[in-house]
C-alpha positions in Angstrom: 112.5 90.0 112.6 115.7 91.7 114.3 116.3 88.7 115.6 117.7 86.9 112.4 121.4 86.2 112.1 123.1 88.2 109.7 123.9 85.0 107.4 120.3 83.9 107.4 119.3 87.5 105.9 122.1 86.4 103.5 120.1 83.8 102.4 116.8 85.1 102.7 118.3 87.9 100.1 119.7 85.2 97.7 116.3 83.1 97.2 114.4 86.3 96.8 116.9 87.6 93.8 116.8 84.3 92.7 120.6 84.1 93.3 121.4 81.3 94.9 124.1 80.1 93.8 125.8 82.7 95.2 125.9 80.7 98.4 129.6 79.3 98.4 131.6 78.0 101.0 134.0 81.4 100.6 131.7 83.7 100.6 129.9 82.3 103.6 132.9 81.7 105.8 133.6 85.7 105.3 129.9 86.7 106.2 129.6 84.7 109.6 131.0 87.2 111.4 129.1 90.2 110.0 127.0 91.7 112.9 124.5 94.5 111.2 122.9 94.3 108.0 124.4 97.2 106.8 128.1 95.8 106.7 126.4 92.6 105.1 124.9 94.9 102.7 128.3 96.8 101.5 129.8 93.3 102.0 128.0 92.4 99.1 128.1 95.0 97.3 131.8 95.7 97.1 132.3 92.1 96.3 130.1 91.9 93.7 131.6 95.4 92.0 134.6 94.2 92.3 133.2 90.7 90.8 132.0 92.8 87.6 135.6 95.0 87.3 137.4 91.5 86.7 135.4 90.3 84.7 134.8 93.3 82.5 131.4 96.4 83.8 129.1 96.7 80.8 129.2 99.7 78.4 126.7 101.6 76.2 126.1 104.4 74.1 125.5 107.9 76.0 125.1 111.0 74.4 128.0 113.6 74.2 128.3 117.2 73.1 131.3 118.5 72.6 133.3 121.3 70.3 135.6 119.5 68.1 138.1 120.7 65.4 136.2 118.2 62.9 132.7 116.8 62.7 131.3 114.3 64.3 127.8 112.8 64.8 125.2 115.7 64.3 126.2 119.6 64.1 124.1 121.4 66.4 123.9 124.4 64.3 122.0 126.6 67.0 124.6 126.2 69.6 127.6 127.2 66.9 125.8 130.3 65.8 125.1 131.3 69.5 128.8 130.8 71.0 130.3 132.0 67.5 132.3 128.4 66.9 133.2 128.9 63.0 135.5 132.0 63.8 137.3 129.9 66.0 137.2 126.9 63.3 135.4 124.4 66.0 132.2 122.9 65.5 129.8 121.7 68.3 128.7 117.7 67.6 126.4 115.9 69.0 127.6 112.1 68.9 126.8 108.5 71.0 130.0 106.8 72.4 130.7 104.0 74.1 130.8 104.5 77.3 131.0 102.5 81.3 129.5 105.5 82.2 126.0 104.0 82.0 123.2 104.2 84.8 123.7 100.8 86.2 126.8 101.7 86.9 126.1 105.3 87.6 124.0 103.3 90.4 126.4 100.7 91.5 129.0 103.8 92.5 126.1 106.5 94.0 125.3 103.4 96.6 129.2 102.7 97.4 129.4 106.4 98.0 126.1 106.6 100.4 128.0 103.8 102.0 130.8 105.8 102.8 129.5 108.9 104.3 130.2 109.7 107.5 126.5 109.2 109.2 127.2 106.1 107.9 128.6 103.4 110.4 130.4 100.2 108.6 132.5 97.9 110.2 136.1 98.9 109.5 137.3 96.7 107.3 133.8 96.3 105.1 134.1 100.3 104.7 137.9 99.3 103.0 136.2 97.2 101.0 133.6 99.3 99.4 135.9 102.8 99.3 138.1 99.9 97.5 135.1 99.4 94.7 134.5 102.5 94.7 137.6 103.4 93.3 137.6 101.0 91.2 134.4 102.5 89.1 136.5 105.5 88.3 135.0 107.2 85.1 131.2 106.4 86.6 129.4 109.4 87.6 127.0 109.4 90.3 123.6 110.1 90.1 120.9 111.5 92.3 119.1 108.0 93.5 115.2 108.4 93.6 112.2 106.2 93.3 112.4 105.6 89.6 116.0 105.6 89.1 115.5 102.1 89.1 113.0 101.3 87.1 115.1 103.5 84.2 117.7 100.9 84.1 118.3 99.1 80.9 120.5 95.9 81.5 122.3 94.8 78.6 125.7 91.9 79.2 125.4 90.1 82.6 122.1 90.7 83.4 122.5 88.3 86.5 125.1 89.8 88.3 123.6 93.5 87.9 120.1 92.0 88.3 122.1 91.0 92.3 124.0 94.3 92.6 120.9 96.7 91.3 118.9 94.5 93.9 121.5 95.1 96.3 121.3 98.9 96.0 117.2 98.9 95.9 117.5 97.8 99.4 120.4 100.3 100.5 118.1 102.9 99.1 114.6 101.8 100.8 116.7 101.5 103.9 118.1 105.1 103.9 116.3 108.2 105.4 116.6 110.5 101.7 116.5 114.0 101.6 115.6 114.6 97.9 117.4 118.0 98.1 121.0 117.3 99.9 120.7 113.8 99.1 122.3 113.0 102.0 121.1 109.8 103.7 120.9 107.9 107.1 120.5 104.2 107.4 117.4 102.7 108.8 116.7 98.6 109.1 114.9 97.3 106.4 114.3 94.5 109.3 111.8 97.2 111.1 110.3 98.5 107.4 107.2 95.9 107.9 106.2 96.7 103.9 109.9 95.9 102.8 110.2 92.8 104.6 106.9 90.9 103.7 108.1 92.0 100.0 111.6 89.9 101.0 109.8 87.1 102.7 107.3 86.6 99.9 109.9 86.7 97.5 111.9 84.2 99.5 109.3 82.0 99.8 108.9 81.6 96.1 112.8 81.4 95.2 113.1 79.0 97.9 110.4 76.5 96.2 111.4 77.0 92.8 114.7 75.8 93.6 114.7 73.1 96.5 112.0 70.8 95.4 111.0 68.6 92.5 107.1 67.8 93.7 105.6 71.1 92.7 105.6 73.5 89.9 105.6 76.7 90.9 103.2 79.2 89.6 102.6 76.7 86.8 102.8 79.0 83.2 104.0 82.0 85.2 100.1 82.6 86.2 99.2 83.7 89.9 96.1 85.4 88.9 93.1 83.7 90.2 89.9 84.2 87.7 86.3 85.1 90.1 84.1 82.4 89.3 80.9 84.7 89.1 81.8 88.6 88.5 79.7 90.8 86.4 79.6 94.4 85.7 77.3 96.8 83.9 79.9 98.1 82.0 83.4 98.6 82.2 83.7 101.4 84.8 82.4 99.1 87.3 84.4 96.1 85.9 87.8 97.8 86.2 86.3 98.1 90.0 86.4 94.6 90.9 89.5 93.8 92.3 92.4 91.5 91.1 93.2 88.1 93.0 96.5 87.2 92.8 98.2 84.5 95.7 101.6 85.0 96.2 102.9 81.3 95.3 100.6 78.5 93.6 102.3 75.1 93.8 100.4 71.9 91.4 101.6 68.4 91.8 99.4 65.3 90.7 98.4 65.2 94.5 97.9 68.4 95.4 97.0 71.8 94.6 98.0 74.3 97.1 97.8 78.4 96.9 100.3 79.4 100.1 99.9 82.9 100.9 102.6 84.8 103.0 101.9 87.1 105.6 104.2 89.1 108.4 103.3 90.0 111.2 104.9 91.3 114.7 102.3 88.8 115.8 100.4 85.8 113.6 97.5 85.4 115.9 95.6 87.9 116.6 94.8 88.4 120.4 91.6 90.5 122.2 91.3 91.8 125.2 91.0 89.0 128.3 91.1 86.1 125.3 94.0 83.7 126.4 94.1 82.1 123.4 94.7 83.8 119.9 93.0 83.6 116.9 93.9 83.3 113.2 93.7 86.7 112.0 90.2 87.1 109.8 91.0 89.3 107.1 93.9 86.6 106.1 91.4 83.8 106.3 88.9 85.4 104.3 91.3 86.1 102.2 92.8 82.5 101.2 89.3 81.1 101.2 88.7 83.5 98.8 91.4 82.2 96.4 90.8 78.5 97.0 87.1 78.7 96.5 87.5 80.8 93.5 90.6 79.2 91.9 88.2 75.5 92.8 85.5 76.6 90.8 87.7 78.2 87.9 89.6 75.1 87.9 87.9 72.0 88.9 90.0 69.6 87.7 92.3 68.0 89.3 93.0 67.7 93.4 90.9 69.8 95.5 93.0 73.0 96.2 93.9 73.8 99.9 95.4 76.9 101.1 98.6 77.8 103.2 99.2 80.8 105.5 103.1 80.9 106.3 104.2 83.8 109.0 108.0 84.2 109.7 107.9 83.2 113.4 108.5 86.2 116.4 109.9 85.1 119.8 109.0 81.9 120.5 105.6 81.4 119.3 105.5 78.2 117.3 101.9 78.1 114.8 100.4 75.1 113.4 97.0 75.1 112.7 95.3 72.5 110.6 91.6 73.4 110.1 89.0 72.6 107.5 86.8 75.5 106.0 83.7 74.7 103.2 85.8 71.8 102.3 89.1 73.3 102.1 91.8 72.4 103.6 93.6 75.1 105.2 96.9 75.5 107.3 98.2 78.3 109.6 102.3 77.9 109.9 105.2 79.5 111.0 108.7 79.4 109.8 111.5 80.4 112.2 114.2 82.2 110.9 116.3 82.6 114.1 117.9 78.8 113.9 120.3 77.0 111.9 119.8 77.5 108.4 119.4 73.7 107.7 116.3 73.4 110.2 115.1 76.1 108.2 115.4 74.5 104.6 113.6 71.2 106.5 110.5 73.4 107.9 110.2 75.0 104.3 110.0 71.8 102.6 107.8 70.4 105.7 105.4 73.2 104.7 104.4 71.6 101.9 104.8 68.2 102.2 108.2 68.2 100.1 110.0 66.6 103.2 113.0 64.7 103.3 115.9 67.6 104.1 116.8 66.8 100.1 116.9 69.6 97.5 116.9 69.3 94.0 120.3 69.2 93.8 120.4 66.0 95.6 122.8 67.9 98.9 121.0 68.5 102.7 122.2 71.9 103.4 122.5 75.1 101.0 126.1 74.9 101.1 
């Protein structure tokens, strides 16, 4: 996937965060130009700080200890006796204040500063930018970022915006070589991190559906779990070692019923030795016949489920399969991510029969 233009990751990164109305006019215009996704990266992210400084960063209660002349909060009693505080008439308190010095934030300013270390190449005037927003988060502390610094974070006012920025950081992070004890850090692209972009792509895929098309409902009731029509167990060791179905979108309309599975590979078919022509890879066949055939029998009324696999599209290799399987119908597709952005929205909806180059909000292109 090196091959797709910096503004289509742009996009790709806004249906997937489920931010796409971030996708003005402006914003675009400055982003055409980008060339790596590292300066579209700190593009965002110093806008988007910058965004939150206007308008007001959030603030919560952290802990403080300090030695005051008065009281304030709790005492704590041990630390006085130990540093001998009543002879010099202080008294050390343990309070809550309100503070921007929260871990979102503490976040938001650790990736602006990763972005600005010298291993670090930036376009020139993107690294203006973020040293700009950096600044501008003065009273932030930074924090060591690992693994479950993220999952820590408690959002409280504009969940939306941080939800965008946190996301934006998430990525910075699983992009960076981290050495746990320096911290220092070296960017990779997420592009060649095979696990990180299938996560994007699926999460595109589903953003992109729930917001330009009215035929389907997506993941009706929030559910992608598919039930097995006939599992037993002995007892509940061996139940908890069945394993969990779960497709990554589900899309229900009166007509149709259709579990769409994404999948990324450097190649969608799979090729042997002396075989001209490829062939749909098994394990991703067996897979969606699984879920169909499952989710058919759970759910039998209704139109007769069919399944979708959808591969972002490598070099020039252009996939569509149409082939029937114990009844099902099932489709193999690509989408192609290295063209105009329009052509793109039109194969999407194509996909699934939503056609038409119309979104929801009645205009042909995301703009």
């Amino acid at each position: 996937m090196d091959r797709i233009p910096i503004l289509n990751v742009y996009y790709l990164l806004c249906y997937a965060w489920r931010h796409a109305q971030e996708r003005d006019t402006r914003r675009l215009a400055s982003l055409a130009n980008l060339s790596t996704v590292r300066d579209l990266l700190g593009k965002m992210l110093a806008t988007g700080v910058n965004h939150l400084v206007r308008r007001g960063i959030d603030r919560g209660y952290v802990e403080r200890r300090e030695d005051l002349a008065g009281i304030r909060g709790k005492l704590a009693v041990s630390e006085m006796a130990k540093r001998a505080l009543r002879s010099r008439a202080r008294a050390a308190c343990d309070f809550e204040e309100l503070s921007v010095d929260i871990l979102p934030n503490r976040i938001l300013r650790t990736s602006l500063r990763n972005l600005l270390s010298p291993r670090i190449t930036l376009d020139r005037s993107i690294r203006g930018e973020v040293r700009s927003a950096y600044r501008r988060l003065n009273g932030v502390s930074r924090v060591r970022l690992k693994r479950n610094t993220f999952t820590q974070v408690q959002l409280g006012g504009q969940r939306r915006v941080y939800h965008h920025l946190l996301s934006v950081c998430w990525l910075l992070y699983r992009s960076s070589m981290v050495d746990e004890k320096t911290g220092r850090t070296a960017f990779r692209h997420f592009r060649r991190d095979e696990a990180t972009t299938w996560r994007l792509f699926e999460d595109f895929v589903t953003g992109f559906y729930e917001r330009e098309q009215r035929v389907y409902s997506v993941n009706p009731g929030g559910r992608r779990r598919i039930h097995w029509a006939d599992a037993h167990a002995n007892d509940a060791a061996n139940r908890k070692r069945i394993p969990v179905m779960e497709a990554d979108v589900i899309l229900e309309s009166p007509e149709r019923r259709i579990i769409l599975d994404t999948k990324y590979y450097r190649d969608a078919l799979a090729r042997g030795r002396g075989s001209g022509t490829g062939k749909l890879h098994s394990a991703n066949l067996y897979q969606l016949l699984a879920y169909v055939r499952n989710r058919q029998a759970t759910l039998p009324d209704g139109p007769k489920h069919e399944g979708i696999l959808l591969y972002p599209q490598v070099g020039d290799e252009r996939l569509r399969a149409k082939i029937r399987l114990e009844g099902f119908r099932i489709q193999a597709r690509t989408v192609n991510l290295d063209q105009d952005w329009r052509l793109i929205h039109e194969e999407m909806l194509e996909t699934v029969g939503a056609g038409g180059g119309v979104h929801r909000n009645g205009q042909a292109s995301p703009e």
